[in-house]
Structure formats: C-alpha cells, structure tokens
PLY file of the C-alpha trace (Angstrom):
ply
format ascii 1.0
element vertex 477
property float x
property float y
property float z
element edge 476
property int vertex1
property int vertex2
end_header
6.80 -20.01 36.93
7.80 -16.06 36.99
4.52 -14.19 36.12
4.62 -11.34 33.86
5.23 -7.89 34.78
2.97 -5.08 34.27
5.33 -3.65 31.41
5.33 -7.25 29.69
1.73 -7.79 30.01
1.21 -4.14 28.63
3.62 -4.96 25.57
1.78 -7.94 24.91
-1.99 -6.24 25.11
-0.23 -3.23 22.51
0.88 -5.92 19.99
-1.96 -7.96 20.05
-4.38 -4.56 19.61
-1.99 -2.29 16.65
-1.65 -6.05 15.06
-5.79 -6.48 14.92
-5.61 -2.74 13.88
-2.91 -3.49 11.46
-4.68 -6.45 9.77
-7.31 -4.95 9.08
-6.27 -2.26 7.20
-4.10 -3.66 5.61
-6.85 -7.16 4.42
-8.88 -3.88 3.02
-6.09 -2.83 0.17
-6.76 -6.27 -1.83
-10.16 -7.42 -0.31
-11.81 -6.13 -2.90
-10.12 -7.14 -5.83
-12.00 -10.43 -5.62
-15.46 -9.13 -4.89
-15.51 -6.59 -7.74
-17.43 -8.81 -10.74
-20.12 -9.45 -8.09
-20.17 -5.54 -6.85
-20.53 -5.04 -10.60
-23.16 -7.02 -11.11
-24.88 -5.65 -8.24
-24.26 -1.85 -7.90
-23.49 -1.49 -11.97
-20.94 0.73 -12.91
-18.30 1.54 -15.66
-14.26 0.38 -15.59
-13.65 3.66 -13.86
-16.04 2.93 -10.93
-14.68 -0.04 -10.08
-11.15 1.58 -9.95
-12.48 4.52 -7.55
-13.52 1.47 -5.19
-9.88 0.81 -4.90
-8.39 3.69 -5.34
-10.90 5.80 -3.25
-9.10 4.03 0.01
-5.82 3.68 -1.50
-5.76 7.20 -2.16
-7.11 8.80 0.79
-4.78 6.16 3.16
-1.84 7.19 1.44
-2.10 11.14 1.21
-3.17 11.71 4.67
-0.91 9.13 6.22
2.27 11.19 7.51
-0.82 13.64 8.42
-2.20 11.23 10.52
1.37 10.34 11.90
1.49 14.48 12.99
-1.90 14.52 14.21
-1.16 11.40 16.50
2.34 13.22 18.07
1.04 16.58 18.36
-3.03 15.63 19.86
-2.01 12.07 21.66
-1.33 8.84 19.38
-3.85 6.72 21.51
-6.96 9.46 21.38
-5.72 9.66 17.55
-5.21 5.67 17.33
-9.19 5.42 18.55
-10.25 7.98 16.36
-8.74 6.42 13.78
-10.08 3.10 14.29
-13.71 4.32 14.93
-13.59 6.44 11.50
-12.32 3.02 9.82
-14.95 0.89 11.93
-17.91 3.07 10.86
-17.06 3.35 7.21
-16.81 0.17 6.67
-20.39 -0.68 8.57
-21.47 2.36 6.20
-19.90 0.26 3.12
-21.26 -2.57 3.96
-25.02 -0.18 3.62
-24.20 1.39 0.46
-27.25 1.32 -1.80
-25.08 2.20 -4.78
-21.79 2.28 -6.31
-20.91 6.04 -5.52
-22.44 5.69 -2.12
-19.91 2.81 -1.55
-17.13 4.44 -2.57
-17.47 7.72 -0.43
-17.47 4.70 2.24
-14.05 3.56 1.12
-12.82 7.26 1.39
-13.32 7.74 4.68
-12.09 4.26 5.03
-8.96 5.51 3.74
-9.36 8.75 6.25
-9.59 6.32 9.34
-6.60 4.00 8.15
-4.24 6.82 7.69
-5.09 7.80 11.16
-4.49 5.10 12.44
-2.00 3.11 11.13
1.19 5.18 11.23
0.33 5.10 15.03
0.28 1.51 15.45
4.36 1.14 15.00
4.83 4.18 17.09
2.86 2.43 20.16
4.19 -0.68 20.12
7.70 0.41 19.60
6.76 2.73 22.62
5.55 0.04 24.80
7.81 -3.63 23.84
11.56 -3.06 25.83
14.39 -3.07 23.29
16.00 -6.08 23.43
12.02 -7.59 22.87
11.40 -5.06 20.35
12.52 -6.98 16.95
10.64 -10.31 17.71
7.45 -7.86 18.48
7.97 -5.96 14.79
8.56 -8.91 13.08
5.27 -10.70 14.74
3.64 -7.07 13.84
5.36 -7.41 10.29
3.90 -11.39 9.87
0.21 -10.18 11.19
0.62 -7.33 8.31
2.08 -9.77 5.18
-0.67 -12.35 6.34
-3.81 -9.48 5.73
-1.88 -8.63 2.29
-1.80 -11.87 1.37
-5.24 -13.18 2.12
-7.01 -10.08 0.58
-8.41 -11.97 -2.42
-9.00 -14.75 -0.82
-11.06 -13.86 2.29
-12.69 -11.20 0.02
-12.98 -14.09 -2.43
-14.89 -16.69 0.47
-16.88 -13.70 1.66
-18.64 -13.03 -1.41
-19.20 -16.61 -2.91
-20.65 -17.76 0.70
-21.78 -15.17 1.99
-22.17 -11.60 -0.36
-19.24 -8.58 -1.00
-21.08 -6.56 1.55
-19.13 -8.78 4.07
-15.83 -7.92 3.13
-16.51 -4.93 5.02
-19.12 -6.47 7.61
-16.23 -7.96 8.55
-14.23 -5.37 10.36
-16.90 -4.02 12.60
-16.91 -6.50 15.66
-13.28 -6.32 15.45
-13.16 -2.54 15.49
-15.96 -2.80 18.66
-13.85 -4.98 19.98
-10.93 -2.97 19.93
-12.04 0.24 20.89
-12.50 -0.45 24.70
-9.11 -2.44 24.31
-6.75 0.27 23.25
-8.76 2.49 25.63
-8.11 0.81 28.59
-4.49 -1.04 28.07
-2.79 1.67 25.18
-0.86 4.29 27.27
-1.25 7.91 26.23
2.54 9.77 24.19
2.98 12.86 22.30
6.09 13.69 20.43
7.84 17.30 21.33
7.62 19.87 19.37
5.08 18.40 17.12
4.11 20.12 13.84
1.09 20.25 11.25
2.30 20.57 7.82
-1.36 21.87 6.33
0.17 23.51 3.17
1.75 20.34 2.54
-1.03 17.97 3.03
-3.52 20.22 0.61
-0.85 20.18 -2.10
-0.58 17.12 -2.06
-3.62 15.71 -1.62
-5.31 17.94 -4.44
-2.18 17.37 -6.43
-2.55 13.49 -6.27
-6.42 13.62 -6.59
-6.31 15.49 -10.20
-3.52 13.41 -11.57
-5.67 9.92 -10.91
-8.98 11.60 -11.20
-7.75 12.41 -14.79
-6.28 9.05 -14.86
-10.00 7.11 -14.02
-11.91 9.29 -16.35
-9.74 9.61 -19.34
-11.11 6.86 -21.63
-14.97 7.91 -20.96
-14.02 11.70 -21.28
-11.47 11.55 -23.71
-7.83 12.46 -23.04
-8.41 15.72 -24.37
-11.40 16.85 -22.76
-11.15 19.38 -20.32
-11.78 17.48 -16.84
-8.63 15.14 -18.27
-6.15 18.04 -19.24
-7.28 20.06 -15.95
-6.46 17.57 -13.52
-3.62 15.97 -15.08
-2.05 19.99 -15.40
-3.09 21.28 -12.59
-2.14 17.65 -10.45
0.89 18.20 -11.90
1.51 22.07 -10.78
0.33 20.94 -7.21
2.69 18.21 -6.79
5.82 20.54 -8.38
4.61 22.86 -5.79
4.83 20.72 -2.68
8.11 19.24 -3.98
9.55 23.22 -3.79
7.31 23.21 -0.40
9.22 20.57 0.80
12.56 22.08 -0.25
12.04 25.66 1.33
10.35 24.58 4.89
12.48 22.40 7.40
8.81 21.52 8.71
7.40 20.04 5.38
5.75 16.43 6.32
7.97 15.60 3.60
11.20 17.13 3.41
13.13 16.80 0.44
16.48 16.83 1.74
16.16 13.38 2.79
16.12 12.02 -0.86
19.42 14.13 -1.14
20.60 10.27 0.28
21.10 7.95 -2.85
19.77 5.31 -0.72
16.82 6.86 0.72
16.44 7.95 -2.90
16.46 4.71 -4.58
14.19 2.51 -2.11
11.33 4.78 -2.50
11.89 4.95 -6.01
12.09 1.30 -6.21
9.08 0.65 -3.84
6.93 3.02 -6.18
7.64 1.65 -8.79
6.93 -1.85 -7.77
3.34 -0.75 -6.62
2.77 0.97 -9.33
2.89 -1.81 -11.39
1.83 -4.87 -8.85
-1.21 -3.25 -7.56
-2.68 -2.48 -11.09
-1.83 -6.33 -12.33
-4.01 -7.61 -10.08
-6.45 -5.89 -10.08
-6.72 -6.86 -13.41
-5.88 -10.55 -13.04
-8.19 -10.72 -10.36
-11.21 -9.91 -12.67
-9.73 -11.87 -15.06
-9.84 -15.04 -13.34
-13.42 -14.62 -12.62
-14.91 -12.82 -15.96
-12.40 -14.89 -18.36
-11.73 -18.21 -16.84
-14.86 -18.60 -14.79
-13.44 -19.21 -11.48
-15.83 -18.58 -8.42
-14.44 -15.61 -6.47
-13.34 -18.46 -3.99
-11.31 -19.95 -6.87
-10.14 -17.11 -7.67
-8.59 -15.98 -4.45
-7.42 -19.51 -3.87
-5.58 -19.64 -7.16
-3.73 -16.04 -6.32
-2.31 -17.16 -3.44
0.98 -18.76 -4.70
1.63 -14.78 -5.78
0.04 -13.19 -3.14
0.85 -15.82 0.16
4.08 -16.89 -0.94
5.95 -13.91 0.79
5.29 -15.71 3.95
7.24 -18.75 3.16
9.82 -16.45 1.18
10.14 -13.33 3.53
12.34 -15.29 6.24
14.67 -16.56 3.59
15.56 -12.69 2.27
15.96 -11.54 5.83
18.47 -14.16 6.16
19.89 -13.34 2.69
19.99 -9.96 3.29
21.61 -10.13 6.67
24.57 -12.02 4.37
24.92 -10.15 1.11
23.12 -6.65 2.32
19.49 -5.71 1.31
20.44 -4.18 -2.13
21.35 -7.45 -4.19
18.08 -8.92 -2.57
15.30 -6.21 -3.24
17.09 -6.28 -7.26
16.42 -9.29 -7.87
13.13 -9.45 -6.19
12.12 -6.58 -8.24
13.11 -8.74 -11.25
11.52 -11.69 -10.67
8.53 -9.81 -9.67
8.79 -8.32 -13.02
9.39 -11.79 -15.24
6.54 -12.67 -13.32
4.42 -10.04 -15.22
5.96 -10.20 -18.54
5.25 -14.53 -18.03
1.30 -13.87 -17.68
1.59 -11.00 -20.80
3.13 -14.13 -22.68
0.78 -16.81 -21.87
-2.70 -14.82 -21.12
-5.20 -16.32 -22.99
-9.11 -16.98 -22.48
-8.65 -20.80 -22.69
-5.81 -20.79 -20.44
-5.31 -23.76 -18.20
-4.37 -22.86 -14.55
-0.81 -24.66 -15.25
-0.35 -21.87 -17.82
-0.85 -19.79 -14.94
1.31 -21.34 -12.40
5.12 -20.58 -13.47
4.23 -17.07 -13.53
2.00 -16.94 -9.68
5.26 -18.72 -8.33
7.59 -16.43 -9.87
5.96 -13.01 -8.97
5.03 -14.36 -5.59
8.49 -15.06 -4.43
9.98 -11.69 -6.58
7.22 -10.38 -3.89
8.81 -12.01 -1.26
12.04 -10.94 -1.68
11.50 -7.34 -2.31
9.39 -6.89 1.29
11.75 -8.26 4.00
14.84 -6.26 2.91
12.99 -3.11 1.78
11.27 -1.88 4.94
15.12 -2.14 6.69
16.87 -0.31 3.79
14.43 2.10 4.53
15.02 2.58 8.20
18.99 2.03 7.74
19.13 5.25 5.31
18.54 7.79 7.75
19.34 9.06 11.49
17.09 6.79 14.39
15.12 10.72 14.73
14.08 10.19 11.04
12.57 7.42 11.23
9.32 8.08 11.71
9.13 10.15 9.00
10.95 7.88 6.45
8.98 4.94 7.58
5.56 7.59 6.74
7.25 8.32 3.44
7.70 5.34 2.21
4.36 3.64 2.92
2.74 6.70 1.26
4.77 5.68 -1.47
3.55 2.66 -1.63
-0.13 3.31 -1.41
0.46 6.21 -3.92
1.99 4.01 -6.31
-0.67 1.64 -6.05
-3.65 4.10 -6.50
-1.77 5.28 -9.44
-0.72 1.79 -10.92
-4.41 0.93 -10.74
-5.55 4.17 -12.74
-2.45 4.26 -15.40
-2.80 0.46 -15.92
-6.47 0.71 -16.18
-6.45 2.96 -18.49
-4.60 1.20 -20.78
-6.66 -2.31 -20.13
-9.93 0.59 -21.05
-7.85 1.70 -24.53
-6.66 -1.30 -25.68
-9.79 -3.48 -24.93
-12.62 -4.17 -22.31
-15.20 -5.59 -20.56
-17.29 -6.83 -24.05
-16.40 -10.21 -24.53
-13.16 -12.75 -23.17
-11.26 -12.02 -26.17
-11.63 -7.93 -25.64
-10.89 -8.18 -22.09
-7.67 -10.52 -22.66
-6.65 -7.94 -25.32
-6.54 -4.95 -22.82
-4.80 -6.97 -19.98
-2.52 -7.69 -21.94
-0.28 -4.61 -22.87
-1.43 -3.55 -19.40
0.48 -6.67 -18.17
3.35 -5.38 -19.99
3.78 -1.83 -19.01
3.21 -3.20 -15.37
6.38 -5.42 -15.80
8.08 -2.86 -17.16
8.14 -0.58 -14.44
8.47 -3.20 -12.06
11.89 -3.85 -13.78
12.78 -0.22 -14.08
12.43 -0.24 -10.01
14.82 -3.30 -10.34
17.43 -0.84 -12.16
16.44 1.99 -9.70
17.39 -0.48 -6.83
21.01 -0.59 -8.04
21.27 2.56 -6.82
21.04 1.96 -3.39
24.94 1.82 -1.83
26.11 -1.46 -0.89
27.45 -2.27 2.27
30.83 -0.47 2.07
28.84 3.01 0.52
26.35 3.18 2.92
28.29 4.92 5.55
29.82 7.02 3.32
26.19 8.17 1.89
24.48 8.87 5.05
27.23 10.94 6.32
26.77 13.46 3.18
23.23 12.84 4.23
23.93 14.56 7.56
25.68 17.33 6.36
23.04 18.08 3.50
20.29 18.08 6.65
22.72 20.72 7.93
22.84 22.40 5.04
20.20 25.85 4.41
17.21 24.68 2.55
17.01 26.27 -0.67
15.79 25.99 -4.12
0 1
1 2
2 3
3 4
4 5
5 6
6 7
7 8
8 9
9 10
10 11
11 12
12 13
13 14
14 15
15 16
16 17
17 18
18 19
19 20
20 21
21 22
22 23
23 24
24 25
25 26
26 27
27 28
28 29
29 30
30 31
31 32
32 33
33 34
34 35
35 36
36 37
37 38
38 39
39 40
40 41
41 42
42 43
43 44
44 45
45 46
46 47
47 48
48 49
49 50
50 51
51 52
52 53
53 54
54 55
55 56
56 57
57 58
58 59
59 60
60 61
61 62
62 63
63 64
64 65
65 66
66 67
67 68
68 69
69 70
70 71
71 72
72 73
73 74
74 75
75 76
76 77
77 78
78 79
79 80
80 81
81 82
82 83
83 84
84 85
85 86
86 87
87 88
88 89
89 90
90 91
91 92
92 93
93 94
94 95
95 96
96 97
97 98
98 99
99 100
100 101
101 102
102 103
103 104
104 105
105 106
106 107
107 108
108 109
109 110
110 111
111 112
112 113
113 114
114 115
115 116
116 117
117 118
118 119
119 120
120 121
121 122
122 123
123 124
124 125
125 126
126 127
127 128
128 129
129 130
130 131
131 132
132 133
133 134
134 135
135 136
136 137
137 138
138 139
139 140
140 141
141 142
142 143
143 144
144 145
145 146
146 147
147 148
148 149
149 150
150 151
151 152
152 153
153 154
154 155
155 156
156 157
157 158
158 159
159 160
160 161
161 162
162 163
163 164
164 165
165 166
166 167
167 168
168 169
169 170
170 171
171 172
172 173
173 174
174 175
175 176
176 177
177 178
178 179
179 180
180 181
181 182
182 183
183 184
184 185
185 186
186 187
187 188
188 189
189 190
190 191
191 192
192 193
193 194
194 195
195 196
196 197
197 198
198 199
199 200
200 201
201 202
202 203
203 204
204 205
205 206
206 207
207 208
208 209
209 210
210 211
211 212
212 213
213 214
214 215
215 216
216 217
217 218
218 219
219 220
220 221
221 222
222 223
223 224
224 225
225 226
226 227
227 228
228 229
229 230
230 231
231 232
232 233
233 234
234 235
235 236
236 237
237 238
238 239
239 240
240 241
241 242
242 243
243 244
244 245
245 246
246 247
247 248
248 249
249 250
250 251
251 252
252 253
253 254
254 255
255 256
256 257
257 258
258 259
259 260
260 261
261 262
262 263
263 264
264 265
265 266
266 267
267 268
268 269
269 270
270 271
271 272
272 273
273 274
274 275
275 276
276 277
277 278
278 279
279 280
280 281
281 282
282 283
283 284
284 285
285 286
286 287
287 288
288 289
289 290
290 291
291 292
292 293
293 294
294 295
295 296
296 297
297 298
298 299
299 300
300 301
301 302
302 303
303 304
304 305
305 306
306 307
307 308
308 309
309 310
310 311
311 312
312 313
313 314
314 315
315 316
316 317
317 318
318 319
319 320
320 321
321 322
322 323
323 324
324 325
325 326
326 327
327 328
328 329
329 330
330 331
331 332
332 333
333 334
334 335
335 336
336 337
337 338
338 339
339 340
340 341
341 342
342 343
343 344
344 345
345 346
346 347
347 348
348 349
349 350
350 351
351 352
352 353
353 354
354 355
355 356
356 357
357 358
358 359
359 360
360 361
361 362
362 363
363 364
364 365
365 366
366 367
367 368
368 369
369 370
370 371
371 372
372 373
373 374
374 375
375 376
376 377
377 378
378 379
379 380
380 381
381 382
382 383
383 384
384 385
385 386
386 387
387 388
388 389
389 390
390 391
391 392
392 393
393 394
394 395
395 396
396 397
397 398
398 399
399 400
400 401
401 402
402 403
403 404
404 405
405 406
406 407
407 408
408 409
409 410
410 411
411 412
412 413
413 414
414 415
415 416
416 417
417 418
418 419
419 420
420 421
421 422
422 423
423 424
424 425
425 426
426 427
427 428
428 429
429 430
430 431
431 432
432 433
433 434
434 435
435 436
436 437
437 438
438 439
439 440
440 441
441 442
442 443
443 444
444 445
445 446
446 447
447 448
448 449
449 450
450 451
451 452
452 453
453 454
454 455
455 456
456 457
457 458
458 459
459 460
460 461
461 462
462 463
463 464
464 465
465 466
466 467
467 468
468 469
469 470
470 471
471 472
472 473
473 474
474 475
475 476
C-alpha cells in the first residue's frame, strides 16, 4: 500500500482542522435558540435581550467578515486563522462565566469578532492546500461538516442544557479550540494574498450603519418607535449604509464593490439568500421558544422535534446538487425558496397552543427540504457569477449576507412577535408568532421571485460578459 505524501497528509491535517474550526462556528448561530427559556429563567431579561444573545454574534460575524478575509491576506491567513480561533475559544469560555445577561452577550460579540476572523480563512486554506482535481470532494466534505453544525444547533444546544446547563453550549468549544490551536500551528502553512488591502472606511460604515438599524430594531417596542434612540439609529443606520453603498461605488478597493451586483446574477442570489435569512433565522427563533414555553417540550424535545426542518438538508442537499447539475441552479434555489416559504405560511395556519406535534410535522418537512434545496445550488450560483479572482470576495459577500439577514430577520420579526403579543401567557405568545410567521414567509417567497432573476443556463454567459466590461468600466456615481 502507497503511503501518503507530505502534500496529501498536509491536505488531510487542513481539512480536518478549518472543518473543526468550521463546525464550530457555525453549531454557535442556532445553539442558542434552544437554550434561551432556560438563559431566561436564569440571567432574566426582556424579549430584546434575548435577541442581542443572537444577534450580538450574528452581527458582529457578519460585519467584520470580508474584514477578517483582508486581515488574513494582507497579515498571514494562518497567524489570522489562530487569532481568530483563540478570540472565538476565549469568548466562549468567558460566556460560559457570564454572571448576567449583558455580561453574556458582550461574550457573544467578541464571539462574533473571533468567527469573522476566522472563518473566511478556513476556505482559503484548504483550497490552498487540497490539489485540484481533490479539491471538490474536500469542499463538499468541508460543506457536509458545515450543514451538519447548522443543523444540530438546537439540538446539541437543546441536550446541553436539559442534561447538563446552557452554560455548556459554550463550554463546549473550548477543548476543541485548545485542541486546535497547536494543530493549525504546526501542520497550517503560512499565505498572503498580493497586493492586499484594508477597506477601514468601509468596515466603520458599515458596521455602525448595521448596528443602528437593529439596535433600533431590538429596542423599538420598550422605547417606542418614536422615541429618539429608535428614530436615531434607524436614520442615521440608514445614512451609514447609503454611504458605504456610494463608498463602494467610488473606490475600486471597497471590501464591497458595487460593480459586482451590476451582474443580474450576482444580483439576484444575494438578494435571494437575504431574503431567505431574513425570514428563516427570525422563525425559529421564535418556534424554538415556542416549542418549549407553549407546548412544553424539554429543550431536548425541542431540538429533537426541529430537526426534520433543520437536519433534513443533509438528506436533501445531494439530491439538488444533482438537480441542479441537470436543470441549472436557478429552477432549484426557486422552488426551494418556495417551499421554504409554504413551510412558514403552514405553521402561521396551524399554530396553536394545543397543537399536536402532527400539526407540526407537514410544515418541519416542508421548510426543511425548501432548506435543502436552496443551500446546495446557492453557494455555486454564487461562485459561477463572477471571474475565479472574485471569488473570494463574492464568496465574503454573500455569507455576510446571510448573517446580516439573519441578525436582521431576528430583530424585524421580533419586533413584530413584541407588538402583536408576548411572553404573558400561551395564548399572547401564539398571537405574536403568528403574524411574525407570516411576514417571515413572505419574504422568504419574495426571495423566491427575486431568484427568477438569476439567468438560466443560456443567459449566464451573456451576463457575466457585461459583467466584465462594467468591472472595466470607471467607477462612478
């Protein structure tokens, strides 16, 4: 039997240590869905503080990540990859300490600092270290290590805090991170990219542009949407955000320049995929509690009982590569998008607090293969939109999509749950998931219109040739 050479075994080491990394950033977007009755009940704290607990990562991970992408090609993606992973490793030991609720959700900030560091990074090394023709059954064992985290979220954060407490959901990722570190310091090899730039104007527009819009968001139905804090952020969040768009437009150096969403289909994945967050990330969070404060179901149950929505991309994900392969990627995200969204508008219909878990079922099923569908195809629409130099960056963008949609889907469908009902009694907190369940299906079905616009096979060459010549286009406003 041959043994393996140096460069296999080296692939090998740099898949198994970006997929540990991987996983466990990614387990920490929905870990906490499950735990947050019992953080509740322990820490206290209004609607809004529970949302900062998810959206303080969420938020953070998503602003800073194409930041953390530069930082990494400019200063060394391995030192940045271990910087990264030790920010992430110590917040969450310092999570797992908090004595309070706004002590614990500083922790999930700089979480979210140490994820964004680190993640981008983890693609970049292991597409830097697996030979090409290995390369796609690496990603895809990456992408299956990734979808697995995602989709045991609620439950492992579920187990953890029934057994054990919540302050093991985070626990939980410390002798991994130790056991990293020395890992990715002795087998990762050391890259920079050329030429490497650090778009700061950028990241403080929108970073401060993002954090007024959901601050205002959070605190709206304690402070009133007309109170000052509200109308501040959401104006000034606003001004920020139309700044870095004309920031992106005038500088050929933006993190996030705007000339490649003058390509329909660059355009319309993004669109789609924020959209979809926006109004997935919030429904769960909601369902999650609801399970538990409603229904009654252990957080164990709970997280068990998700999992035909939130595992079944694993079964489902294989069958839309295929599919997409065949028909092309746009017909496949579409109707993923709109099965995610009957999904939605099925629990909105049959959401009650005496609901039986077969009431339940139809619509898990549903959404969870809608899920399925939309996340094989989307990442490759992505990647086929733009030049193989791009790709980076439109790989950055539209994870930071993502995570931005899903800060935001948590605070705009919050909001409405906080309006329309509460935490009181079963019946008020069934009355404010509700029309929150609605509006989240709702645009989840608008990003199944806004995935129509994506060219279809016979377009696509056409688009990303006007794509080329736009790039060579001046910037201007």
């Amino acid at each position: 039997m041959s043994q393996p050479t140096a460069g296999g075994s080296r692939a090998i080491w740099t898949l198994v240590i970006t997929g540990l990394a991987s996983f466990m950033a990614a387990l920490d977007n929905l870990v906490v869905t499950t735990a947050l009755p019992s953080i509740r009940e322990d820490l206290g704290g209004a609607l809004e503080d529970l949302e900062w607990t998810v959206n303080a990562y969420t938020l953070t991970f998503a602003v800073l990540l194409m930041f953390g992408a530069a930082l990494g090609d400019r200063y060394g993606r391995r030192r940045l990859f271990l910087a990264g992973l030790a920010i992430f490793t110590g917040a969450s030991a310092a999570a797992a300490l908090s004595p309070g609720i706004d002590a614990l959700i500083a922790a999930r900030a700089v979480q979210g600092v140490g994820a964004a560091i680190m993640m981008p990074l983890t693609l970049t090394l292991l597409t830097a270290a697996v030979p090409a023709e290995r390369r796609g059954a690496a990603l895809g064992i990456f992408g299956a290590v990734t979808g697995l985290a995602v989709a045991s979220g609620p439950l492992v954060g579920g187990s953890l805090t029934e057994h054990l407490s919540w302050q093991w959901i985070f626990w939980l990722n410390v002798p991994i991170g130790l056991a990293v570190l020395p890992l990715a310091r002795l087998r990762l090899q050391e890259s920079h990219a050329p030429n490497a730039r650090l778009d700061i104007p950028g990241t403080l527009l929108v970073s401060t542009g993002l954090f007024g819009i959901v601050y205002a968001l959070v605190t709206a139905n304690a402070d009133g949407w007309t109170s000052l804090p509200v109308l501040l952020g959401l104006t000034a969040g606003g001004a920020l955000l139309i700044a870095f768009v004309l920031h992106g437009l005038r500088d050929p150096g933006a993190m996030l320049p705007m000339r490649l969403f003058k390509n329909r289909g660059f355009a319309g994945v993004n669109a789609a995929s924020l959209l979809m967050f926006l109004g997935m990330f919030g429904s769960i969070f909601l369902l999650s509690q609801f399970l538990q404060g409603v229904l009654g179901y252990s957080p164990t149950q709970a997280g068990l009982r998700m999992l035909p929505w939130t595992a079944m991309p694993l079964l489902v994900a294989p069958i839309a590569g295929v599919l997409s392969d065949r028909v092309g990627g746009r017909p496949v995200v579409a109707v993923g998008l709109a099965l995610q969204a009957l999904g939605l508008g099925l629990f909105a219909l049959v959401l009650a607090p005496d609901m039986s878990y077969a009431a339940q079922l139809p619509a898990l099923i549903i959404s969870g293969v809608g899920m399925g569908l939309y996340f094989a195809p989307a990442a490759s629409l992505v990647m086929s939109t733009v030049r193989p130099a791009e790709q980076g960056i439109a790989s950055g963008t539209n994870n930071a999509l993502r995570e931005v949609g899903g800060a935001l889907g948590v605070a705009v469908l919050g909001a409405v749950f906080a309006a329309q009902g509460g935490y009181r009694t079963p019946d008020t907190f069934t009355d404010g998931t509700v029309p929150a369940l609605w509006i989240g299906a709702g645009l989840v079905a608008l990003g199944a219109l806004t995935a129509l616009l994506i060219p279809g096979r016979g377009a696509k060459r056409e688009d990303m040739t006007k794509g080329k010549a736009a790039e060579r286009e001046p910037a201007t406003v």
